[in-house]
One Martini backbone bead per residue (centre of mass of N, CA, C, O) as a GRO file, in nm:
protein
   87
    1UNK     BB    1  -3.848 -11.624 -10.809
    2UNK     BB    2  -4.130 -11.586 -10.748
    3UNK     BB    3  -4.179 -11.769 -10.522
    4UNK     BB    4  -4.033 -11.609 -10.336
    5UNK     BB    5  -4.156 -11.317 -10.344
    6UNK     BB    6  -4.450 -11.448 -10.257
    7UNK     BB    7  -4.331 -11.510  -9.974
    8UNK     BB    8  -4.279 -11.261  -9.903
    9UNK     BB    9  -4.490 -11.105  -9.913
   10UNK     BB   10  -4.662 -11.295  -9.737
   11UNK     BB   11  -4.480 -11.257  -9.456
   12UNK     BB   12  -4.539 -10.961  -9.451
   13UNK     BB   13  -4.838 -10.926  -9.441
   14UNK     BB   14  -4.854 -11.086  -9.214
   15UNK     BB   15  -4.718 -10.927  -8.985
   16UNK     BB   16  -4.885 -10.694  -9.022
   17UNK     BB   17  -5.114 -10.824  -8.941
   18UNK     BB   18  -5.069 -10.923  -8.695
   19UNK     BB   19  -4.989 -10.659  -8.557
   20UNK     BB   20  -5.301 -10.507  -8.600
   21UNK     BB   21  -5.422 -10.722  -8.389
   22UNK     BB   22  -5.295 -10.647  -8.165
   23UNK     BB   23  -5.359 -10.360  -8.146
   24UNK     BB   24  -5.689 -10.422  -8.156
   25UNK     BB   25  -5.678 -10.614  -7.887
   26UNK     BB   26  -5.595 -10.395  -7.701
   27UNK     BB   27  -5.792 -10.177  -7.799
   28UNK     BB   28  -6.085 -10.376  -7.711
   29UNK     BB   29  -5.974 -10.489  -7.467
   30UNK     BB   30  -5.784 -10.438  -7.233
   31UNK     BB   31  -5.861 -10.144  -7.193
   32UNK     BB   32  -6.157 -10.243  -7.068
   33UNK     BB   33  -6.010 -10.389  -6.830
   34UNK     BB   34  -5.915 -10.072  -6.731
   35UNK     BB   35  -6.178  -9.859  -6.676
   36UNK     BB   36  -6.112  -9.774  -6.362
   37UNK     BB   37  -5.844  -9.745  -6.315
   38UNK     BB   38  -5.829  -9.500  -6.531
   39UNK     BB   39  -6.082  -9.329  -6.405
   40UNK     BB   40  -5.851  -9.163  -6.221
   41UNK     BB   41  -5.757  -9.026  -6.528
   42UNK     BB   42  -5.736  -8.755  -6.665
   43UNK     BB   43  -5.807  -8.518  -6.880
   44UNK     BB   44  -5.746  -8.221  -6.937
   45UNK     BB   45  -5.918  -8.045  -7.114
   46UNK     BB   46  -6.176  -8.256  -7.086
   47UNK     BB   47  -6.231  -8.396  -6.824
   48UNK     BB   48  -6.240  -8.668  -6.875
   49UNK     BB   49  -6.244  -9.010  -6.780
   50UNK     BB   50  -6.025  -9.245  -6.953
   51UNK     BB   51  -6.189  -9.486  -6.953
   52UNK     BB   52  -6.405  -9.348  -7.090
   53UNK     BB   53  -6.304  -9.246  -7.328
   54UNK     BB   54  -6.172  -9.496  -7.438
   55UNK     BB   55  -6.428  -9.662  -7.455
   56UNK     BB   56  -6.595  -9.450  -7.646
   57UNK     BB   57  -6.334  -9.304  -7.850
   58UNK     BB   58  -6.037  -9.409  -7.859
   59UNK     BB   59  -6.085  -9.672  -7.996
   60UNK     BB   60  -6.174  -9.578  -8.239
   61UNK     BB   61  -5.960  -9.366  -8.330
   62UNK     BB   62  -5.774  -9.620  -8.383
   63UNK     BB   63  -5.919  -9.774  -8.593
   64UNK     BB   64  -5.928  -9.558  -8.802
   65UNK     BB   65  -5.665  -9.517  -8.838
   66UNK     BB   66  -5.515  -9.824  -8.868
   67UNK     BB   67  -5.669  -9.838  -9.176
   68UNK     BB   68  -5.481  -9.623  -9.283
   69UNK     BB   69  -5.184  -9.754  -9.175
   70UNK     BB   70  -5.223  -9.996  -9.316
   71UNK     BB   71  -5.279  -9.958  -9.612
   72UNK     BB   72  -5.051  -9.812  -9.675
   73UNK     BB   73  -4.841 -10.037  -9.617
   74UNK     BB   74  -4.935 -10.267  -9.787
   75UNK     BB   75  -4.870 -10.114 -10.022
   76UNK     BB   76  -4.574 -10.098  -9.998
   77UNK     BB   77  -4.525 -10.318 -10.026
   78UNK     BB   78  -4.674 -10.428 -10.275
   79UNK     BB   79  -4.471 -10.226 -10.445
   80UNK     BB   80  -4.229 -10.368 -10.388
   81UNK     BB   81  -4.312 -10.657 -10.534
   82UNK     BB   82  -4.538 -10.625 -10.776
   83UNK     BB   83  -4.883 -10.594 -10.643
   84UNK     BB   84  -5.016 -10.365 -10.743
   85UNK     BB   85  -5.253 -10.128 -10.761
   86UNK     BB   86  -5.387  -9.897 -11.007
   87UNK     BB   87  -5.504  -9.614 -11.021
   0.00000   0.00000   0.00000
């Protein structure tokens, strides 16, 4: 039974963390490859053009949320599976 739970557990996990990668491939570099085409449209408040946003700030902004957005679901596997660490 253990050894299910194990497996599900890392199987759910992996998954996460790929999931992850994936998002973080995208905005590191495909978006960083179209700073040209996306400088075309700009953000209304702020008036940059978004692929400068994006390439400067946007970037980051969401590798930030990402890390709280990883983090907390992780959490929720780990406390399914009953491998939580306690507060």
């Amino acid at each position: 039974m253990q050894e299910t739970n194990d497996q599900a557990h890392w199987r759910r996990t992996t998954k996460l963390m790929l999931a992850h990668l994936g998002i973080w491939f995208f905005f590191g570099y495909v978006i960083h490859m179209f700073v040209n085409t996306l400088n075309q449209y700009t953000i209304p408040i702020l008036k940059f053009p978004l692929g400068f946003y994006m390439a400067a700030q946007g970037s980051l902004i969401v590798f930030v949320v990402m890390l709280f957005v990883f983090a907390y679901q992780q959490d929720k596997i780990d406390r399914e599976h009953g491998v939580a660490e306690d507060d």
